[in-house]
C-alpha positions in Angstrom: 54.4 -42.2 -19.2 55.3 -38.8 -17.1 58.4 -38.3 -15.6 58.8 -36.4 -11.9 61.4 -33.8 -12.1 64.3 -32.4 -9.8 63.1 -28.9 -9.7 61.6 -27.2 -6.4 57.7 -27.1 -6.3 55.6 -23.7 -6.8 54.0 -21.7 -9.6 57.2 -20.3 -11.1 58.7 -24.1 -11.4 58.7 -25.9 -15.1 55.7 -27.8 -13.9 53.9 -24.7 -12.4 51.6 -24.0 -15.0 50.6 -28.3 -14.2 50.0 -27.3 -10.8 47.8 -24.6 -11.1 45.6 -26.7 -14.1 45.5 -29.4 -10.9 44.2 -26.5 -8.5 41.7 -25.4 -11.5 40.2 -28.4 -11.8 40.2 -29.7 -8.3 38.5 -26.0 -7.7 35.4 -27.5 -10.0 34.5 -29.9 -7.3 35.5 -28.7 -4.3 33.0 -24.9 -5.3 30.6 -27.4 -6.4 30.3 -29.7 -2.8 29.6 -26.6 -1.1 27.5 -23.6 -3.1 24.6 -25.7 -3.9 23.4 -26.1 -0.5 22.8 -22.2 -0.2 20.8 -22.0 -2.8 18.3 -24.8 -2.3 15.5 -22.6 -1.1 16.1 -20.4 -4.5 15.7 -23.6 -6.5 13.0 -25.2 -4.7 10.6 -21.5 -5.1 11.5 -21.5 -8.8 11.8 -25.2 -10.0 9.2 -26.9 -6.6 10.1 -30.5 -5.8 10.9 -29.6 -2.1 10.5 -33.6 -1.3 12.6 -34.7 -3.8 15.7 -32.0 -3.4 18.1 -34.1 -1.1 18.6 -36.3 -4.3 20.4 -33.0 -5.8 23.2 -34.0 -3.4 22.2 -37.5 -3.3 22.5 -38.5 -7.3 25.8 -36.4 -7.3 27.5 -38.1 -4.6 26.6 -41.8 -6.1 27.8 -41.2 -9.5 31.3 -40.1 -8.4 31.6 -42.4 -6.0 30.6 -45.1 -8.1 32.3 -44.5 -10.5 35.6 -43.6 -9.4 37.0 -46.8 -9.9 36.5 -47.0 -13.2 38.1 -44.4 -14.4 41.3 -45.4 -12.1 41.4 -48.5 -14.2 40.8 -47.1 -17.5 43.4 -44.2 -16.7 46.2 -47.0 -16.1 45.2 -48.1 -19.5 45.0 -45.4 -21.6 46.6 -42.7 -19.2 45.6 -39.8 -16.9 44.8 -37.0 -19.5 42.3 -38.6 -21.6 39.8 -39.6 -18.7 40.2 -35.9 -16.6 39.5 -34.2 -20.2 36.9 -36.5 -20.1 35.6 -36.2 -16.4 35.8 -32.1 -17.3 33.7 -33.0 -19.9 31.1 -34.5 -18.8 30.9 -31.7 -16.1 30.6 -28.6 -18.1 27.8 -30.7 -20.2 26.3 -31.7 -16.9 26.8 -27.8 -15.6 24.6 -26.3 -18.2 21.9 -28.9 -18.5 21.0 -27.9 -14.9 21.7 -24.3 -15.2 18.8 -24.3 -18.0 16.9 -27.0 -16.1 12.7 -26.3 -15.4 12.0 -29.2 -12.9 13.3 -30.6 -10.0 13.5 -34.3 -11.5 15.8 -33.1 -14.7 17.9 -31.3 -12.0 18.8 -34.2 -10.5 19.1 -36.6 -13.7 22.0 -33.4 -14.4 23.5 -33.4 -11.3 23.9 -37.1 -11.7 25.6 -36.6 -14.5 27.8 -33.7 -13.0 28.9 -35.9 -10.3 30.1 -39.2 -12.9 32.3 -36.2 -14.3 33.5 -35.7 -10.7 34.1 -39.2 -10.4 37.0 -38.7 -12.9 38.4 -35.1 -12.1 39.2 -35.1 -8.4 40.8 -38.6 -8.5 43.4 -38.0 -11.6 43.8 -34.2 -10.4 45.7 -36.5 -7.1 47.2 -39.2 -9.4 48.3 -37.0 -11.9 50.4 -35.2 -9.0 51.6 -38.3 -7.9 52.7 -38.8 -11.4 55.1 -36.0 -12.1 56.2 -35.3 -8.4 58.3 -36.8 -6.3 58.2 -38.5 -2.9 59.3 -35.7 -1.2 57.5 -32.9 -3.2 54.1 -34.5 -2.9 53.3 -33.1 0.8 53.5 -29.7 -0.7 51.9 -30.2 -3.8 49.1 -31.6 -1.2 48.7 -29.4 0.5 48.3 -26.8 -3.0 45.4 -28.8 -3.5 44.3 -29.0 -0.1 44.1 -25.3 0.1 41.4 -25.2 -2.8 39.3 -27.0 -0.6 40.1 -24.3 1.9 39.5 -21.4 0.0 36.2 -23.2 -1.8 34.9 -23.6 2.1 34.2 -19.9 2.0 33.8 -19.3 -1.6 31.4 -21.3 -2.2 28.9 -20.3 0.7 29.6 -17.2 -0.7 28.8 -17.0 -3.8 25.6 -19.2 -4.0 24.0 -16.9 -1.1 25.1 -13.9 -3.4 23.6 -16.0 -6.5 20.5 -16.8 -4.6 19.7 -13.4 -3.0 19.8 -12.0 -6.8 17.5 -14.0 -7.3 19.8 -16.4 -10.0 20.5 -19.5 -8.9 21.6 -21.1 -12.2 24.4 -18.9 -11.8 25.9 -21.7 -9.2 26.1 -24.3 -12.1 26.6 -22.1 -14.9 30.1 -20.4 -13.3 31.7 -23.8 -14.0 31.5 -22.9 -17.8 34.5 -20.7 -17.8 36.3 -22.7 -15.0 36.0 -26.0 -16.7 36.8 -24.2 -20.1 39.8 -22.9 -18.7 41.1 -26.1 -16.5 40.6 -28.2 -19.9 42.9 -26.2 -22.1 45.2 -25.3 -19.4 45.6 -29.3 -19.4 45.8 -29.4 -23.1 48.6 -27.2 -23.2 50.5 -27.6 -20.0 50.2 -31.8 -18.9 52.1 -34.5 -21.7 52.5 -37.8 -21.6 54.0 -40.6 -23.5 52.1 -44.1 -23.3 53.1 -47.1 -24.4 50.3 -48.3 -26.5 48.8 -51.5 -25.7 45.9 -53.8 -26.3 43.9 -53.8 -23.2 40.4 -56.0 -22.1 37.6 -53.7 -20.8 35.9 -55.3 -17.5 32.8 -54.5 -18.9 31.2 -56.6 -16.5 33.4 -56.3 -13.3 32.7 -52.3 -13.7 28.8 -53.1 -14.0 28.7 -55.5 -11.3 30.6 -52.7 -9.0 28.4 -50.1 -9.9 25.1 -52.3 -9.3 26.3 -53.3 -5.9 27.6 -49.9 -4.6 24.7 -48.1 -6.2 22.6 -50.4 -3.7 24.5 -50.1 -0.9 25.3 -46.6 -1.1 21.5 -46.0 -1.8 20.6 -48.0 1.0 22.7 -45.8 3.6 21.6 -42.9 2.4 18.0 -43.2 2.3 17.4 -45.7 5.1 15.7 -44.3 8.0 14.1 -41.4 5.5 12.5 -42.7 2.3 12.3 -46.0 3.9 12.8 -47.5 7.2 15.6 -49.7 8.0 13.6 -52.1 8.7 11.2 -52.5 5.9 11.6 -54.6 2.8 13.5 -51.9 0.4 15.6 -51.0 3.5 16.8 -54.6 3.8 16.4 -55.5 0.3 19.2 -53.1 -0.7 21.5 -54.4 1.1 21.0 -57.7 0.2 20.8 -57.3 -3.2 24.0 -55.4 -3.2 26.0 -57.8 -1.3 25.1 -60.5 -3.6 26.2 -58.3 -6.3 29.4 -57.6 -4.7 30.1 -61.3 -3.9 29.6 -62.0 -7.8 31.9 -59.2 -8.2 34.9 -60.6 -6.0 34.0 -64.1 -8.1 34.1 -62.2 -11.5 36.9 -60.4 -10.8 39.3 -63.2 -9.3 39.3 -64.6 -13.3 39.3 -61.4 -15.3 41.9 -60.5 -17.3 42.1 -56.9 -16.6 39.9 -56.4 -13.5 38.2 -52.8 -12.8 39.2 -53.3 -9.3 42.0 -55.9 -8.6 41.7 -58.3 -5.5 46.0 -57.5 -4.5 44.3 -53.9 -3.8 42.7 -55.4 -0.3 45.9 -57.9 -0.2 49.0 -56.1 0.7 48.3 -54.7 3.8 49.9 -51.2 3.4 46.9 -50.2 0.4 44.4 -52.6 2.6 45.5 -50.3 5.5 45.2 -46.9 3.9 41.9 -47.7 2.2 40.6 -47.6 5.6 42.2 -44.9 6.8 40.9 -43.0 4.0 37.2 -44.6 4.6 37.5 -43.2 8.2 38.7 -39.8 7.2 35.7 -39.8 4.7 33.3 -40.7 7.8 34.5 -37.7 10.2 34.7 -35.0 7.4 31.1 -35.4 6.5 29.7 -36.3 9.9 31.4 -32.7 11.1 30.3 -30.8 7.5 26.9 -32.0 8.0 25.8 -31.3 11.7 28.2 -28.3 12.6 26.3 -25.6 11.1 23.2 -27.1 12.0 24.4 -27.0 15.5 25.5 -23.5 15.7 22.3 -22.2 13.6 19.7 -24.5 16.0 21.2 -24.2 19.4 23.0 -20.7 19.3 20.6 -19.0 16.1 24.0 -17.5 14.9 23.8 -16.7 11.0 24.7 -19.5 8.5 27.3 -17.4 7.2 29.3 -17.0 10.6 27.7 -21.3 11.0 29.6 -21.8 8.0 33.1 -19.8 9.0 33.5 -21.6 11.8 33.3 -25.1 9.9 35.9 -23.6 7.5 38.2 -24.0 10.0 38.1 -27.7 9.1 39.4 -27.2 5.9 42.1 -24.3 6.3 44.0 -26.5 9.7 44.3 -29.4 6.7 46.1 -27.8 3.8 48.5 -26.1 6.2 49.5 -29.4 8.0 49.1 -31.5 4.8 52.2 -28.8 3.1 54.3 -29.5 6.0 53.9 -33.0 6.5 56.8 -34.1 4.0 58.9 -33.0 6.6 58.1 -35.3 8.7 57.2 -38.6 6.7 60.2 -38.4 5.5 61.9 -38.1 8.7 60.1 -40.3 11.2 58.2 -42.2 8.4 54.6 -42.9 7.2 53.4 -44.1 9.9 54.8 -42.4 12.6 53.3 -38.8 11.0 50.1 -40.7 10.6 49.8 -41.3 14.1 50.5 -37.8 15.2 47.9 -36.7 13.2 44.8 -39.0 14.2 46.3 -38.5 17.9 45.8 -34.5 17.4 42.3 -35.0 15.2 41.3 -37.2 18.5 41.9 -34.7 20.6 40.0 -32.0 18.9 37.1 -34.5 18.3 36.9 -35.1 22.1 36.8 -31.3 22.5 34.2 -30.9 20.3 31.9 -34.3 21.7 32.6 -33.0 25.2 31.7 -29.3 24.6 28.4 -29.7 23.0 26.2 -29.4 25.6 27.9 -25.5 26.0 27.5 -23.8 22.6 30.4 -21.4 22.3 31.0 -20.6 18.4 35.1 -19.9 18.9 35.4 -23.3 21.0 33.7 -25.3 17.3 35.6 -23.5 15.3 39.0 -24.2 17.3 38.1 -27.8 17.7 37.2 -28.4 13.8 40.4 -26.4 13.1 42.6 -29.5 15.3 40.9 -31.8 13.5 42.0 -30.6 10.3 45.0 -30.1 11.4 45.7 -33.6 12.2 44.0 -34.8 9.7 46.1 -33.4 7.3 48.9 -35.7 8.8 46.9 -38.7 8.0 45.1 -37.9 4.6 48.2 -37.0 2.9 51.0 -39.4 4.0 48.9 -42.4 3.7 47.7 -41.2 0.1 51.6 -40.7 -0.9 52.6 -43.9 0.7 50.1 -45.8 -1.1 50.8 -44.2 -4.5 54.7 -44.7 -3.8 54.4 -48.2 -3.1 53.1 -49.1 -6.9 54.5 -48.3 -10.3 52.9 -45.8 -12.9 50.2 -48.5 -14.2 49.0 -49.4 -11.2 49.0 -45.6 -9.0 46.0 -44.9 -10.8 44.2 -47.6 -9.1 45.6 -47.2 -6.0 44.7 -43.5 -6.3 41.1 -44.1 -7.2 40.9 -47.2 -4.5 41.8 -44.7 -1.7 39.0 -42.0 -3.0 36.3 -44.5 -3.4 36.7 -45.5 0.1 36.4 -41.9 1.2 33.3 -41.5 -0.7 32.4 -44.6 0.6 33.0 -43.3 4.4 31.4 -40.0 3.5 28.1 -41.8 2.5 27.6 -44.4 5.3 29.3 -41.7 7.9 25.8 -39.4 6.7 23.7 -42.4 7.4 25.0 -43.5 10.7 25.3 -40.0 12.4 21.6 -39.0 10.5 20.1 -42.1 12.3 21.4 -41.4 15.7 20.3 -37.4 15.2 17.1 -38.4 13.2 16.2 -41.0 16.9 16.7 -37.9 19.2 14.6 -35.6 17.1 12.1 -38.2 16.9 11.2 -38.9 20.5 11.1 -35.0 20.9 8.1 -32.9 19.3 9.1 -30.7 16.6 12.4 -31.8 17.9 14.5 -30.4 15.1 13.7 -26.9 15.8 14.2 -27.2 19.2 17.6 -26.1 20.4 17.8 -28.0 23.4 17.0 -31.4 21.5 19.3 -29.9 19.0 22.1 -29.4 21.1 21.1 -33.3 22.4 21.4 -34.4 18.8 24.9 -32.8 17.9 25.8 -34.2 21.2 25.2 -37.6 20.1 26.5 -37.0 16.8 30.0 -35.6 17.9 30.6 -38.4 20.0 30.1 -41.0 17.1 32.4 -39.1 15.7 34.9 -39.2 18.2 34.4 -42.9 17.9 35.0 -42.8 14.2 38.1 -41.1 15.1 39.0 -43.8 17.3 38.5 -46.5 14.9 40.5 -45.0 12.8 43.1 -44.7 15.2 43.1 -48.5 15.0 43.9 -48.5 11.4 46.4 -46.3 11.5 48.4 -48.5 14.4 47.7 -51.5 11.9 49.7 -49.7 8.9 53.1 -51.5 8.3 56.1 -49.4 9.5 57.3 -47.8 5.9 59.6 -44.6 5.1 61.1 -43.8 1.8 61.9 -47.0 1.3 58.2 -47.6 0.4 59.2 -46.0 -3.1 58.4 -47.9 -6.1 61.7 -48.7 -8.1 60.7 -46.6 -10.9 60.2 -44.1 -8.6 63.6 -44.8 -6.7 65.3 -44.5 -10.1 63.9 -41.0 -11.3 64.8 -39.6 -8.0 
């Protein structure tokens, strides 16, 4: 079991050389989620399979999100560094099957297998700080990793357009090599810990039984209204079929032994709380990542580069609210600093919804840069409080209960705002390259975010009033 230690956080601290294998290997996903989309016109010339290329991003974001849970469970059994060794694993192998991939079908079966080795690295990358940090270091340590999602937001576009105009795009899964090489054995050397060895009961059939239902369900959002309608029998079907699977699932899991996913998650109503905070966050990240640039490149025909700087603003106002926000928490409590930070993210989301129908690249970029900024005072405190509420075997969970519903929020957010864009476009003719339609679309789509944010806001005011106190006693005791 690790330890948290007394020592200051940064790179020059005895658990530096930790921190910086966390920023490595949280790097793998977050350059990953945004240089592929650059080079989709490269691929699509080279490999064809034109229809079938949202399923690169599709497959990808299933598998992780599916099967984040799992690996929670199994890294409260067996620990933290087995299963991200694992995760890093199965993405270098998933890496270069589709950097030396000749068809758009065995792209995707690699990309599916890229994303189950997401499934396991960004989650333990978070639990494993939570781990060996304390309460009032995480915030900072946070925000560290925060600001690889920052500096990915420009990398990333970067590099695949660099990859793709050299005409190499299997240089955009084939850079992970060295950085998954070098995350791995910085983890060998750097991360220890001792665990108490056990006999433990796979839930073989919980985990199936989750993974069949949010397969369905997550398929169902995010190919309703395109490879199917809603309204057909596979768009209803879907849904059906994996609700029933999740009902058997709550049944299953009520009498297992060790359950994948255990029902007290959704019963203490700090976790139950948090796990929809983080399903809202999910739900305005992507429904901002997905229609920003779009906006800016259809209404305003700016370049995607300068399209994508100006959504980067997203992700540099988190880290450097998230780093400061232990501060606070600690201060004025949890809740309290969440509330500050959904008030400011509303405010920049009403900006944005408001200011659509007026184009004006510094006004986006200023309003996604507020919502970052605030909602790096929800993202991060709720995370922490969540983790420190629950001893070592059971942060793991908690950890990977949080990111599921974020993935969870990400995929159903992309449904929701593609149907209310994809019913503009439709009543218009050739309506998605026309900017005013476009600018009608974004519109619609920034005001469902707003209301995302808003409902969020909801869960946020429903989170029980908790400050340090929240600490688990183990936790309590090593401070």
């Amino acid at each position: 079991m690790t330890k948290t230690h007394a020592e200051g956080v940064g790179f020059r601290s005895e658990r530096g050389p930790i921190l910086i294998a966390l920023m490595l290997t949280t790097a793998l996903v977050a350059i990953d989620s945004t240089i592929v989309a650059t080079a989709v016109p490269s691929i699509v010339r080279d490999v064809g399979g034109f229809s079938s290329f949202p399923w690169l991003f599709s497959g990808y974001l299933l598998a992780q999100a599916v099967s984040v849970p799992v690996y929670a469970k199994l890294s409260d059994m067996v620990g933290r560094k087995p299963i991200v060794l694992a995760g890093i694993g199965l993405f270098l192998l998933g890496s270069i099957l589709c950097g030396i991939a000749v068809s758009m079908p065995a792209l995707i079966a690699f990309r599916v297998l890229q994303g189950l080795g997401a499934g396991a690295v960004q989650p333990m990358a978070i639990t494993i700080a939570g781990d060996i940090y304390s309460l009032a270091e995480r915030a900072k340590v946070q925000g560290y990793l925060a600001s690889v999602w920052a500096i990915s937001s420009v990398v990333g576009p970067t590099l695949g357009g660099v990859f793709s105009s050299l005409g190499i795009w299997r240089g955009i899964f084939l850079i992970n090599v060295p950085l998954c090489v070098l995350a791995g054995w910085m983890l060998i050397r750097t991360f220890h810990e001792n665990i108490e060895r056990a006999r433990h009961r796979i839930d073989y059939v919980g985990s199936s039984l989750l993974t069949g239902a949010m397969t369905l369900i997550i398929l169902g959002a995010l190919e309703g209204g395109q490879a199917w309608d809603w309204n057909s029998p596979v768009g209803i079907g879907v849904f059906v079929v994996g609700a029933a699977l999740l009902a058997v699932f709550i049944f299953v899991e009520r009498r297992a032994a060790e359950p994948v996913l255990p029902l007290w998650v959704v019963s203490r109503r700090l976790i139950l709380t948090t796990t929809l905070i983080s399903f809202g966050v999910g739900a305005i990240i992507l429904g901002l990542t997905s229609y920003v640039p779009t906006f800016l490149e259809g209404s305003l025909s700016v370049s995607p580069v300068l399209a994508g700087l100006a959504l980067a603003a997203l992700t540099i106002g988190w880290p450097i609210s998230a780093s400061q926000s232990g501060r606070l928490y600690l201060r004025i409590g949890f809740r309290n600093t969440a509330l500050i930070g959904i008030a400011i993210s509303v405010v920049g989301a009403a900006v944005l919804a408001l200011t659509a129908h007026a184009p004006n690249v510094l006004l986006v970029a200023a309003s996604c840069f507020v919502v970052g900024l605030g909602l790096g005072l929800v993202a991060t405190p709720t995370l922490i409080a969540a983790q420190s509420s629950v001893e070592w075997n059971e942060r793991g969970v908690v950890t990977g209960t949080n990111m599921f519903a974020r993935s969870i929020g990400s995929a159903l957010g992309v449904a929701v705002f593609g149907a209310v864009a994809n019913a503009i476009y439709a009543a218009t003719p050739n309506g998605n390259t026309n900017p005013h339609t476009i600018i009608s679309a974004s519109d619609a789509v920034f005001l469902a975010v707003l209301i995302g944010t808003l409902l969020t806001v909801v869960a946020v005011v429903g989170m029980p009033r908790v400050g340090r106190e929240v600490a688990a006693p183990a936790e309590r005791a090593a401070a």
